[in-house]
N, C-alpha and C positions, 0 to 999 in steps of 0.2 A: 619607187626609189630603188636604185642598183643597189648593192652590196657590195663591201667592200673588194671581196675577195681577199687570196690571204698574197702575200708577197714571197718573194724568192726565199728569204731564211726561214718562214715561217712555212712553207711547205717542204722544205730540208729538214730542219726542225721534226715539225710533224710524220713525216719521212722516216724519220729515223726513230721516235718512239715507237709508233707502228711496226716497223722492221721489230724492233727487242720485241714488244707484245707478242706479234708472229713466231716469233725462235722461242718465246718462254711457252705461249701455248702447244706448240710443236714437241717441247720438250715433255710438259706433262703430257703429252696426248700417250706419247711414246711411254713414259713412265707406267702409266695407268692401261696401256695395251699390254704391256709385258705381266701384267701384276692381277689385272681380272680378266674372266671370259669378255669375248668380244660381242656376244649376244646375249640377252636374253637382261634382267634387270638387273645384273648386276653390269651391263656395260653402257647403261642410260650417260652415269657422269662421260663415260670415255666420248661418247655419242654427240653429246651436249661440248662437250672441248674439242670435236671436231666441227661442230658447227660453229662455234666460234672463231676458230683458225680462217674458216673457208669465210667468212663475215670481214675477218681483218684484211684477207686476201681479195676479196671482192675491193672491198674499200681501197686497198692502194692503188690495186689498178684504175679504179674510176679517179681518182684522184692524181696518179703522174697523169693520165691524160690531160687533166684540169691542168696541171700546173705547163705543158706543155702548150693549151690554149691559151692560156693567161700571160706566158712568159714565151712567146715562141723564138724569142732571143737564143733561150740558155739551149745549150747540148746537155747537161746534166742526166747523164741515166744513172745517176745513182741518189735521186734525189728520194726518192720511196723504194729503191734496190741498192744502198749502199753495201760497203765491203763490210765481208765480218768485221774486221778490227773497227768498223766506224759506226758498228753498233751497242748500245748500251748493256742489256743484256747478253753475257755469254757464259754457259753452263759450265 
């Protein structure tokens, strides 16, 4: 049995949480480089919130592809890269 798959708002939608999650992790990455060494155990957290960023950024790219297989209608490139201003989280 296929799966639904997700529809045009719901991968905008999704898009755009993703996008804030990215810019918030971003944000503490940066916080927490400035503030501990970048090696050695005190820079495991920093480490771990870059693995996380590169995890969120993996996932939108496989995903506007998706949403470009699924919808090859739409031109949307800002469906998983919108503008700053059309994102939720901003610092």
């Amino acid at each position: 049995m296929t799966k639904p798959r997700l529809t045009i708002e719901e991968h905008r939608e999704l898009g755009g949480r993703l996008a804030a999650i990215r810019d918030e992790l971003l944000h503490l990455h940066t916080q927490l480089s400035k503030a501990y060494p970048r090696s050695g155990p005190e820079a495991v957290p920093t480490n771990h919130l870059d693995k996380a960023y590169r995890a969120v950024e993996d996932a939108r790219c496989e995903l506007d592809h998706a949403y470009f297989r699924e919808h090859p209608q739409q031109t949307d490139t800002t469906a998983y890269y919108p503008h700053a201003e059309d994102r939720a989280y901003r610092p």
